[in-house]
Legacy VTK file of the C-alpha trace (Angstrom):
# vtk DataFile Version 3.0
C-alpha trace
ASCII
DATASET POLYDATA
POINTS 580 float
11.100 20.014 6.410
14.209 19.696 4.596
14.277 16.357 2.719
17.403 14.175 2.883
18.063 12.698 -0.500
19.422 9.278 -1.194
20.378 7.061 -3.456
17.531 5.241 -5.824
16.555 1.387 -6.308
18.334 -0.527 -9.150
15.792 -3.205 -10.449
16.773 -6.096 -8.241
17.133 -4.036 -5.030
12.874 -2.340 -5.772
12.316 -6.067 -6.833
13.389 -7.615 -3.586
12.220 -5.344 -1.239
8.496 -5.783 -2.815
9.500 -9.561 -4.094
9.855 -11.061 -0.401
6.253 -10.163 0.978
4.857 -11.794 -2.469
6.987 -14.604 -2.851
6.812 -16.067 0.562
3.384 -16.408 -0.026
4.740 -20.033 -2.104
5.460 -21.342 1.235
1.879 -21.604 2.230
-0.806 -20.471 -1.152
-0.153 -23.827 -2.384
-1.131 -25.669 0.554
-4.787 -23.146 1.347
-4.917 -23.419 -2.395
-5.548 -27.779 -1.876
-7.302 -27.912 0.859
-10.186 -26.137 -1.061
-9.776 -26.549 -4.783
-7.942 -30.072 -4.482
-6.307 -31.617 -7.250
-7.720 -28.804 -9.276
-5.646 -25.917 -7.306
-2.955 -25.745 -10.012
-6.007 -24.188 -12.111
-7.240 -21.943 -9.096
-3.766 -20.478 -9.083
-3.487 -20.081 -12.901
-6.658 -17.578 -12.439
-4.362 -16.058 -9.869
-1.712 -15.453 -11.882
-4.025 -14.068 -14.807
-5.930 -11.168 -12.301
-2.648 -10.048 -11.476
-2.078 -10.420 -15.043
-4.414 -7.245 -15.429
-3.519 -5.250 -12.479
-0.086 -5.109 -14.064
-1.029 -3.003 -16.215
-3.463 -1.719 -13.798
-0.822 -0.396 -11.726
1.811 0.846 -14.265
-0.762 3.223 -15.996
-1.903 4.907 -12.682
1.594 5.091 -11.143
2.918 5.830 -14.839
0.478 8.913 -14.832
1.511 9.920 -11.327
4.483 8.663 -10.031
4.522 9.571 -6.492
4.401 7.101 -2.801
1.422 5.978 -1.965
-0.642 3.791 -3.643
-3.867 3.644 -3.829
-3.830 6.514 -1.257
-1.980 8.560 -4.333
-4.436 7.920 -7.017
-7.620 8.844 -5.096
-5.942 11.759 -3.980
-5.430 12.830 -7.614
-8.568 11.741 -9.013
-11.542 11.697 -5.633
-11.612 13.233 -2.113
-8.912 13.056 0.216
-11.784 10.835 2.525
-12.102 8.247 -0.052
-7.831 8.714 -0.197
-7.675 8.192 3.363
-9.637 4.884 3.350
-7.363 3.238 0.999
-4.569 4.469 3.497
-6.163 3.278 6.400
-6.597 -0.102 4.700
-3.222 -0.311 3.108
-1.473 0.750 6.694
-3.816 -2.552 8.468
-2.658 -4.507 5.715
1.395 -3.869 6.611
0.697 -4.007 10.313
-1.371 -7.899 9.623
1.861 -8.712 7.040
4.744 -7.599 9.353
2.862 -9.304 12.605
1.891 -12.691 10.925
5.322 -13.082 8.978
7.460 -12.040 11.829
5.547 -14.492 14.007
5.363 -17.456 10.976
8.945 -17.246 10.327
9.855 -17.728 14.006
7.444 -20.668 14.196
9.141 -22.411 11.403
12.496 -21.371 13.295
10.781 -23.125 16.680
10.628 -26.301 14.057
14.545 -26.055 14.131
14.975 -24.856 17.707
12.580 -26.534 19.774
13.613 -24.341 22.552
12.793 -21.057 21.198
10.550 -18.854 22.897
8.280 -18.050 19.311
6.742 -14.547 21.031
10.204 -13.047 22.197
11.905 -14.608 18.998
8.777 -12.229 17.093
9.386 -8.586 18.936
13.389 -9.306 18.650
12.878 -10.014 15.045
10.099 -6.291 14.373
12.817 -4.428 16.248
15.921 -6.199 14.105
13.973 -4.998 11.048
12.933 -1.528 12.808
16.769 -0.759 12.918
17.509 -1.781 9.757
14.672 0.424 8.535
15.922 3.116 10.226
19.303 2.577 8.765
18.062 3.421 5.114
16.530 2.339 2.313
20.096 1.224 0.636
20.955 -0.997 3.917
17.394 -1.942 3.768
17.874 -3.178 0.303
21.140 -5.015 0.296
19.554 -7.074 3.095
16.316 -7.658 0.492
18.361 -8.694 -2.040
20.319 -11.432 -0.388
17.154 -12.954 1.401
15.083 -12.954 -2.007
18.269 -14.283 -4.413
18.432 -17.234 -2.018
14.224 -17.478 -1.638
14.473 -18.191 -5.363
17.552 -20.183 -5.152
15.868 -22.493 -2.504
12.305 -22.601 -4.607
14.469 -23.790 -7.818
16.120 -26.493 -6.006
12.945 -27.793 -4.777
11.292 -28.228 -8.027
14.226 -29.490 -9.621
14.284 -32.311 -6.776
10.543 -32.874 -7.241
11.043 -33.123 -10.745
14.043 -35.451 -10.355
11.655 -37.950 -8.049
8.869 -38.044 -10.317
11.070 -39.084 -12.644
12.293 -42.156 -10.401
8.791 -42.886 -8.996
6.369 -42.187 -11.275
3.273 -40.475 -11.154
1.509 -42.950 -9.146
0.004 -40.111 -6.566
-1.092 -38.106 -9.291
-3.599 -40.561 -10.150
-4.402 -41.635 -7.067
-5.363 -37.621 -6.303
-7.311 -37.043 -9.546
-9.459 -39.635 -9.133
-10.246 -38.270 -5.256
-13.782 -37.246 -5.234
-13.461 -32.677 -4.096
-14.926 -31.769 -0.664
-17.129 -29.560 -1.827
-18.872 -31.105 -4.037
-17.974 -30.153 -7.474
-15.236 -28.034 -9.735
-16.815 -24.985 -9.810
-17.429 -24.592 -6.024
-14.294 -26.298 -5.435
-12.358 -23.339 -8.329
-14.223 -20.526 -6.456
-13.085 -21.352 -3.232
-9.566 -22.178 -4.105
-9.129 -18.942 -6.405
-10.431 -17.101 -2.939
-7.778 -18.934 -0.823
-5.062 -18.285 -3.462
-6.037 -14.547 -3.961
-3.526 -15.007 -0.260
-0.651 -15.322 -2.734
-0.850 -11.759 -4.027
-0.528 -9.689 -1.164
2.337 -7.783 -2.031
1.681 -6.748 -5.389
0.524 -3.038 -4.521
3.419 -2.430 -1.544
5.874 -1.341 -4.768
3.688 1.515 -5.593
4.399 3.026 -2.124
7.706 3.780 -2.437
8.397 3.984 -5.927
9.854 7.837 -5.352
12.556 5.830 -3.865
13.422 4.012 -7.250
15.309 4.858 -10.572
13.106 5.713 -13.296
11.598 3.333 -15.358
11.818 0.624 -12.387
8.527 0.506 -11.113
6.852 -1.331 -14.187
9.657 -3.683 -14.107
8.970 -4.915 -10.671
5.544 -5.296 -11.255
6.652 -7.728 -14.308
8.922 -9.600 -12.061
6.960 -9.974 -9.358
3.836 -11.707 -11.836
6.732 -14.082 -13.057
7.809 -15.496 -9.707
4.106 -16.348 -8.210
2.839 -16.967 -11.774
5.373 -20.008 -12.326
6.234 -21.086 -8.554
2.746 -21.235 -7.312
1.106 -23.700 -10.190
4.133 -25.279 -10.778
4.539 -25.907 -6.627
0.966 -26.759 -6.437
1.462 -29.450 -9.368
4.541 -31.519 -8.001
2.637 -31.277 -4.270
-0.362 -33.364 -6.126
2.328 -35.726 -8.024
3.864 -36.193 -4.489
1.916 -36.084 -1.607
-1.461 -38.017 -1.106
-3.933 -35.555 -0.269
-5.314 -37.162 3.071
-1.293 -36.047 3.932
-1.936 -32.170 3.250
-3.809 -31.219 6.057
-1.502 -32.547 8.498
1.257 -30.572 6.874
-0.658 -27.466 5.990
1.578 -25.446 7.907
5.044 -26.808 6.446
3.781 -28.563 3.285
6.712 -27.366 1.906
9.213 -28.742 3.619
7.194 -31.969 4.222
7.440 -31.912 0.262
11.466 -31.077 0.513
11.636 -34.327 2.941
9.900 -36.498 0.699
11.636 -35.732 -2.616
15.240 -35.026 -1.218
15.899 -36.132 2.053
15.745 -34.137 5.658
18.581 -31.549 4.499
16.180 -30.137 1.665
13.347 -29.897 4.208
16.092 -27.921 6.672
16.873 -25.864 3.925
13.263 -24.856 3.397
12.600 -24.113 6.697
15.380 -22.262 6.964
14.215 -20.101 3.634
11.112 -19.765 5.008
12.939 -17.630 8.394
14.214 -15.585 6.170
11.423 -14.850 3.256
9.003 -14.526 5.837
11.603 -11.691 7.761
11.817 -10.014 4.552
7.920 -9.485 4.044
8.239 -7.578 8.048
10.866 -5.635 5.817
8.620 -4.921 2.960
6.130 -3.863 5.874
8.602 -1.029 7.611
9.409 0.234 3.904
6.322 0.354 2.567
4.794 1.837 5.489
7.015 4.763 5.372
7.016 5.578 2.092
2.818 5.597 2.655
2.591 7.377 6.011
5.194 10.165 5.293
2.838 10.917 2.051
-0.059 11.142 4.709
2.078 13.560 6.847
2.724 15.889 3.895
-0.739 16.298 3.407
-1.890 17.015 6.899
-3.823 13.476 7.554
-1.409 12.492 10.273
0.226 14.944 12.565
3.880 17.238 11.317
5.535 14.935 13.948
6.244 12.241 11.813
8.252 14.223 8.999
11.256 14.257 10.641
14.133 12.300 8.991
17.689 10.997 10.216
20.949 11.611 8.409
20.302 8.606 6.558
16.907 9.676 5.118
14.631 7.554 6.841
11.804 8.504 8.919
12.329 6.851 11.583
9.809 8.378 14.094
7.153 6.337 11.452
9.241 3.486 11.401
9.284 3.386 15.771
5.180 4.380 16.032
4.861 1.315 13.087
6.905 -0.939 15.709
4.806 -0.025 18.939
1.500 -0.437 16.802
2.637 -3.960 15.548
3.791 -5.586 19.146
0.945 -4.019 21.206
-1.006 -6.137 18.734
1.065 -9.114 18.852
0.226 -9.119 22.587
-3.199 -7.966 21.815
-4.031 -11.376 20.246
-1.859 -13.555 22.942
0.171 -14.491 20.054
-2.910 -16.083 18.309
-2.862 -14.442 14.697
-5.676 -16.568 13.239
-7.754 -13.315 14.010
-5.186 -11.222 12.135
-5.520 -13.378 9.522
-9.158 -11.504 8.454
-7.273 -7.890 8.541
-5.056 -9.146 6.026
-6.998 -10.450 3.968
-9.410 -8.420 3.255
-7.672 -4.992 3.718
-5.123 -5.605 0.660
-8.252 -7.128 -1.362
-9.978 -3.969 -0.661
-6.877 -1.915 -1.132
-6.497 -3.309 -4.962
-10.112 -3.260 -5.717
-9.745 0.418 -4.247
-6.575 0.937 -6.847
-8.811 -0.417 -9.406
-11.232 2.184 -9.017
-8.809 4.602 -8.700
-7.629 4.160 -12.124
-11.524 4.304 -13.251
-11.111 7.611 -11.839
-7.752 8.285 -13.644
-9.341 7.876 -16.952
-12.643 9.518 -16.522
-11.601 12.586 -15.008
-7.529 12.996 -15.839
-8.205 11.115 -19.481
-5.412 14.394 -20.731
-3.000 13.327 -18.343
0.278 11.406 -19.789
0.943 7.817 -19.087
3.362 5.351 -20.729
0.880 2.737 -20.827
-2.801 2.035 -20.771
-5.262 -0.612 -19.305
-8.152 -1.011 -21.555
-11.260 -0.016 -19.056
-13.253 -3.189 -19.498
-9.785 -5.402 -18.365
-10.099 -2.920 -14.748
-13.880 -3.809 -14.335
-13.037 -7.693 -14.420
-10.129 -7.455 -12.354
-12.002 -5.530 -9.753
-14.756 -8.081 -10.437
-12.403 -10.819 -9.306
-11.443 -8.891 -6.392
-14.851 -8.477 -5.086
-15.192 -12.313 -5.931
-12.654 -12.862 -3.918
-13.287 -10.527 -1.295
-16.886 -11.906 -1.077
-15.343 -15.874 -1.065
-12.904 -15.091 1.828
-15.820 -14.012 4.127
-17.669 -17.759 2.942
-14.616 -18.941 3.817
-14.013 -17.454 7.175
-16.827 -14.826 8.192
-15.249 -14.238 11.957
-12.112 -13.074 9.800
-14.443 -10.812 8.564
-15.600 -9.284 11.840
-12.036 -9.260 12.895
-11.034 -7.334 9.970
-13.997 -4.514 10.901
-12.844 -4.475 14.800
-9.487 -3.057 13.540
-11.217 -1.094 10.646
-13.556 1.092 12.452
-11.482 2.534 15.547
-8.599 3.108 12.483
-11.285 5.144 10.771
-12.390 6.935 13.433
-8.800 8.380 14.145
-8.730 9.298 10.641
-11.981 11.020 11.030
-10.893 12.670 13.754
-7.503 14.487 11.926
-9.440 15.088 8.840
-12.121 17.220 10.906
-9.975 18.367 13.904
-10.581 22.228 13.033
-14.199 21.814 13.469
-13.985 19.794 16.336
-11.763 22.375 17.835
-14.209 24.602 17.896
-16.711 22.403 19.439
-14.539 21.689 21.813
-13.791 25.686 22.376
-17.408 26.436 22.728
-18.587 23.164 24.851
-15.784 24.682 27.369
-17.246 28.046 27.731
-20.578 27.144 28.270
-20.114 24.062 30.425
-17.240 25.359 32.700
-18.012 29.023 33.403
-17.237 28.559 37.493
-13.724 27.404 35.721
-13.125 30.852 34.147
-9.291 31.352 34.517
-8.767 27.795 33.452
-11.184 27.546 30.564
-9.197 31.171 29.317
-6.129 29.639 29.611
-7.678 26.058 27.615
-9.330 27.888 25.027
-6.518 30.030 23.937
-4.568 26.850 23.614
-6.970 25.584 21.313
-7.369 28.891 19.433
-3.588 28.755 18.926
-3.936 25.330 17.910
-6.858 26.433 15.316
-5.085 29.077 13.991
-1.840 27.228 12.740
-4.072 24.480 11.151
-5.728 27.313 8.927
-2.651 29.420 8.367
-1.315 26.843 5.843
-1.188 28.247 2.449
-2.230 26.830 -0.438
-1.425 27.319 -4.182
-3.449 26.761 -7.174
-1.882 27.659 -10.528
-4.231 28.627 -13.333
-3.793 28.803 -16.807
-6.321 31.707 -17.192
-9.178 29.262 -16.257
-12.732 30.338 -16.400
-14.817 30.447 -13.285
-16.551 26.937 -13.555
-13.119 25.690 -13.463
-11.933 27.891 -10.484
-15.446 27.139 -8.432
-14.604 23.741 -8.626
-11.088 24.383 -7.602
-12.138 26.220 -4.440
-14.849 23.737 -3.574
-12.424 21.094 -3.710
-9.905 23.433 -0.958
-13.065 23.829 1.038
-14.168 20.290 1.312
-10.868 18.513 1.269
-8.932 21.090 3.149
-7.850 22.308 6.584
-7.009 25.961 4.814
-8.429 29.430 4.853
-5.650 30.723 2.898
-5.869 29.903 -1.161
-3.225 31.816 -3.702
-4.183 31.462 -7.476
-1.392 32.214 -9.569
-0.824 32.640 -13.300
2.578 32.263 -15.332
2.779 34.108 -18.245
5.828 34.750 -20.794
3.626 37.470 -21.783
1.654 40.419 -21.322
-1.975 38.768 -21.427
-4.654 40.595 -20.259
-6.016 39.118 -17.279
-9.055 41.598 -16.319
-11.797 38.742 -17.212
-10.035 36.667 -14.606
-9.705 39.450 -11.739
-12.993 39.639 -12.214
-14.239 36.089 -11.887
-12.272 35.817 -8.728
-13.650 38.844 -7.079
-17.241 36.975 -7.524
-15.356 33.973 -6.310
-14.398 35.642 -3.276
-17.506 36.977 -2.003
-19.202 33.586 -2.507
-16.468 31.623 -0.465
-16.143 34.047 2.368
-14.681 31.796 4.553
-11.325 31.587 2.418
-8.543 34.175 2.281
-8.324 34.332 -1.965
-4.676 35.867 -3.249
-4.378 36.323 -6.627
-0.934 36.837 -8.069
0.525 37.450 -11.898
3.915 35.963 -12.125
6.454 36.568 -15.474
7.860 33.469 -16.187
7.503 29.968 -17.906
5.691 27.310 -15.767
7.856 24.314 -14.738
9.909 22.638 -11.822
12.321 25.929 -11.357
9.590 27.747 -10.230
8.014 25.932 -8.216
11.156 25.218 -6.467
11.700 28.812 -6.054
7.916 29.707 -4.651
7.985 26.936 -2.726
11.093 28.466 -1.285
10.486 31.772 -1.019
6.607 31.405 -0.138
7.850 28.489 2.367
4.731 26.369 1.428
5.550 22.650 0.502
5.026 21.411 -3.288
2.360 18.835 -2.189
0.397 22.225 -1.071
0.409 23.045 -4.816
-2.567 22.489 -6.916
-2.736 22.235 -11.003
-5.343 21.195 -13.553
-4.848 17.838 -15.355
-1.865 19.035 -18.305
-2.345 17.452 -21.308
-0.343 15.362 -23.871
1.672 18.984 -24.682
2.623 19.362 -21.256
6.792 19.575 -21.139
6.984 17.752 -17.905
5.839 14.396 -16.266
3.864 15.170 -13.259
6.254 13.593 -11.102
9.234 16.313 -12.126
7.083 18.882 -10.547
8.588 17.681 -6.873
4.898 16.292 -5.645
2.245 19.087 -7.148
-1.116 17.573 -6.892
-4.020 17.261 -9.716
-7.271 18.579 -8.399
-9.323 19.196 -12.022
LINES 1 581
580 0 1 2 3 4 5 6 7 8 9 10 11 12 13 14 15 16 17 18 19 20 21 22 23 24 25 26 27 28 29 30 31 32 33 34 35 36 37 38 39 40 41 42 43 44 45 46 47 48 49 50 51 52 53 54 55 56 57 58 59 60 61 62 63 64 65 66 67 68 69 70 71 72 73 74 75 76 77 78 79 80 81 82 83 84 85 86 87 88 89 90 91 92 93 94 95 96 97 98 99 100 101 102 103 104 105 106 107 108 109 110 111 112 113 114 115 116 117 118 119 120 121 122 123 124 125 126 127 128 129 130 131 132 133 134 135 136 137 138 139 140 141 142 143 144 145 146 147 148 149 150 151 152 153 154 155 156 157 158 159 160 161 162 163 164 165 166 167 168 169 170 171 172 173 174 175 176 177 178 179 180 181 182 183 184 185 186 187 188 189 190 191 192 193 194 195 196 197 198 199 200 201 202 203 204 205 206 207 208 209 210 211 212 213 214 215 216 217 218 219 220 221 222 223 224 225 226 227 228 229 230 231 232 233 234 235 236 237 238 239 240 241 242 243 244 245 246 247 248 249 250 251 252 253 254 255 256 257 258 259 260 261 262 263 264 265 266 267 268 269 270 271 272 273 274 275 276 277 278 279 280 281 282 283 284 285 286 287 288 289 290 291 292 293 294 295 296 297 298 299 300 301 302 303 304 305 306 307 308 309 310 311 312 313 314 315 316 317 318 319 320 321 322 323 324 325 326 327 328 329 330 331 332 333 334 335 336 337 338 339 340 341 342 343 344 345 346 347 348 349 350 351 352 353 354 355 356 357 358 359 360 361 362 363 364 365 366 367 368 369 370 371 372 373 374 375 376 377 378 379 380 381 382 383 384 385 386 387 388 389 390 391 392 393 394 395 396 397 398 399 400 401 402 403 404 405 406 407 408 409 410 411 412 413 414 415 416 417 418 419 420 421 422 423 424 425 426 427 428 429 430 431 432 433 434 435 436 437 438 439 440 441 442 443 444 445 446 447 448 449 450 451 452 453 454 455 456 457 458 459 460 461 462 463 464 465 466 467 468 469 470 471 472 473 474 475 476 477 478 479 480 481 482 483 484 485 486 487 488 489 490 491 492 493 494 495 496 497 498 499 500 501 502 503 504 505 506 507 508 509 510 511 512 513 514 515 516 517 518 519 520 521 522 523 524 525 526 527 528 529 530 531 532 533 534 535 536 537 538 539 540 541 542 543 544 545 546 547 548 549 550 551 552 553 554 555 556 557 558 559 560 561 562 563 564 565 566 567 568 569 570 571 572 573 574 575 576 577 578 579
């Protein structure tokens, strides 16, 4: 497929895009945050604030290293199997369709606040398909849209501190004393700072949906809106959750739990402050179902490219966008709106524990990164015993969420296991092709003509799934090195057609490898090995010029881990993937 090209993310534009899923999560962490760690929830959050702390740099080494959509999906791809890749995908994709569904849905409750008459599950689909067109549009529309709704998110979170601060200044601190002294529901601070830090761990979801589409951004961006995204929930959410303990008595915040916000806006500057919030909150809220569409496009075409999901979905508009994702992504999100009768409390459990999963799943990932690509380039490091506690903390608060809510957490598996099974099912279709080929001519014999004209449908079908090429290119590797290559193909890939190819700017002598090969390709009779000599210097001019003249897509392409010599970042090689 020809790729449309368009024009890349400035800082702000990547920043608000990501910025609105994590930042409207100050509307409500605050709130979840009291009800469970009580007047101590400004520390719960601090904790927050210090995990993401370490997936910062978490995040910037691994996408550093490998620049490319996807995620979590990307890394594993690089550095495991594409099963375990596909997991993290599966996850990350239940994660967007939970975000778009419950924000779309929360923002037109808090809209319902204003407009009493407002029907809140029409008001939801008009609002996914708004955002669908707008997706659809581009990434720039897309963006400009972003940045208004997250300048003015900010703007309205400002002004509500500065009143709070301005009342506590007039009334004292009164209700901050009266709170501290209130004995904690469960019992005592550490119970009480596990289950808040669990609750809180809501605020963060977000944080990873930057890494799936940072192709889209200028270079040097991505680590930037990882910084800027730790500022905003690192100062709004403790400083919220502070001035809603100096304010509001806490027998008041589960009343409000759903608005505390704007119950705080009311209190400190009058009914116009809480309409302002509420009206924020509309807006944030839509701009986390835009975060959702972008995100989800960026991660699903990736998926497409490498044959998990079907060719269908590559298809772009003039604009770039792929919008045949960005339609299925719709139709998957309101047939479960009316799945759940417009209850979302059970959609509440995919949420939460798919993007947990999906950063302790990063986490790993970039475990992985340094074990077995420790040659590869990257402009920045995470020390390897800062990855283990953050994924510590994740499982923490993985494990706290289900003490917390353990019906979420068979929710979360309902929607888990079909999603894998569909996975399973691409990932092994050749072989269950020819199950299906061979059930058909031993069960339906009587149906001869019709079982004929059925299997050479699926024969046809077989065939064009193994006719895809693939390239590895070798730097005159030994045959340990090229075993492991073609076990990876064989395990990981839908192929029977491999080309290893060596660049040289000389005349080296290549017999040892010719050799090696031909051993190769008696023991892995099954795949179709090519070996070609090229003259020529190894880089992104030719691969652009196989790719074209072999008509096999760069994200076919297979190299060894380069090392710190290596001319080029990975990512200037147009989507060439690290198998060794």
């Amino acid at each position: 497929m020809k790729e449309v090209l368009h024009k890349k993310l400035n800082q702000l534009q990547a920043t608000a895009i990501c910025g609105n899923d994590i930042s409207s999560s100050c509307l409500y962490v605050s709130a979840l945050t009291i009800l469970y760690a009580g007047q101590y929830a400004w520390i719960s959050l601090l904790i927050v604030a210090a995990v993401l702390f370490l997936f910062r740099r978490i995040y910037g080494e691994v996408v550093g290293a490998i620049p490319l959509n996807g995620g979590a999906y990307n890394v594993l791809l690089n550095t495991s199997t594409k099963r375990l890749a596909s997991l993290a995908a599966t996850l990350t994709v239940l994660s967007y369709m939970a975000t778009a569904v419950i924000s779309a849905s929360e923002g037109m409750h808090y809209l319902h606040g204003i407009f009493e008459g407002l029907n809140v599950t029409i008001a939801t689909v008009v609002v996914l398909i708004l955002f669908t067109g707008l997706a659809i549009l581009g990434i720039g529309e897309s963006a400009f849209v972003a940045v208004i709704i997250f300048l003015t998110h900010l703007a309205t979170l400002s002004l509500l501190v500065l009143a709070s601060l301005w009342f506590l200044l007039n009334n004292g601190l009164e209700t901050f004393h009266v709170n501290w002294q209130t004995p904690l529901a469960s019992g005592n601070i550490k119970t009480a700072l596990f289950l808040g830090f669990s609750a809180a761990m809501l605020g963060i979801s977000g944080f990873e949906s930057s890494a799936n589409f940072v192709e889209e951004q200028e270079p040097g961006i991505f680590p930037k809106t990882l910084r800027n995204m730790w500022a905003i929930v690192s100062f709004f959410n403790p400083v919220i959750a502070i001035l809603l303990i100096s304010v509001i008595p806490l027998t008041e915040v589960g009343a409000n739990k759903e608005s505390l916000l704007a119950h705080l806006g009311e209190t400190t500057g009058g009914s116009w402050l809480a309409w302002l919030i509420s009206i924020d909150a509309v807006l944030v809220l839509c701009g986390a179902v835009l975060t959702s569409f972008v995100g989800v496009s960026g991660l699903l075409n990736r998926m497409t490219l490498d044959r998990i999901l079907p060719n269908f979905f590559l298809k772009q508009n003039k604009r770039g966008s792929h919008y045949r994702i960005v339609i299925s992504f719709l139709v998957l999100c309101i047939s479960v709106l009316f799945a759940t009768s417009g209850h979302l409390e059970s959609l509440a459990g995919v949420y939460t524990f798919s993007f947990l999963a999906v950063m302790a799943l990063f986490g790993i990932g970039n475990l992985l990164l340094k074990f077995k690509r420790r040659k590869l380039p990257r402009p920045e490091r995470a020390r390897g015993i800062a990855v283990v506690v953050a994924v510590l903390f994740i499982i923490a608060a993985f494990i706290g969420n289900m003490k917390l809510n353990i019906n979420a957490f068979y929710t979360f598996l309902q929607y888990m296991i079909p999603s894998l099974i569909f996975i399973g099912i691409m990932l092994n279709r050749v072989m269950l092709i020819k199950l299906l080929i061979e059930a058909l001519e031993y069960f339906y014999q009587p149906l001869r003509r019709m079982v004929i004209v059925s299997n050479r449908y699926l024969q046809k079908m077989s065939v064009e799934i193994n006719s895809q090429e693939f390239v590895f290119f070798t730097k005159g590797d030994d045959i340990a090195i090229l075993n492991k290559v073609l076990q990876y193909v064989e395990n990981n890939e839908t192929t029977k057609k491999l080309k290893i190819v060596h660049i040289q700017s000389d005349g080296a002598n290549n017999e040892a490898l010719k050799k090696d090969l031909e051993v190769l390709d008696r023991a892995y009779d099954d795949i179709d090995i090519e070996f070609l000599e090229i003259k020529g210097v190894f880089g992104p001019e030719i691969i652009d010029e196989l790719s074209e003249k072999w008509k096999i897509p760069k994200n076919f392409m297979f190299i060894g881990s380069p090392g710190n010599k290596f001319s080029y970042r990975v990512s200037d090689l147009g989507g060439v993937r690290l198998i060794m």
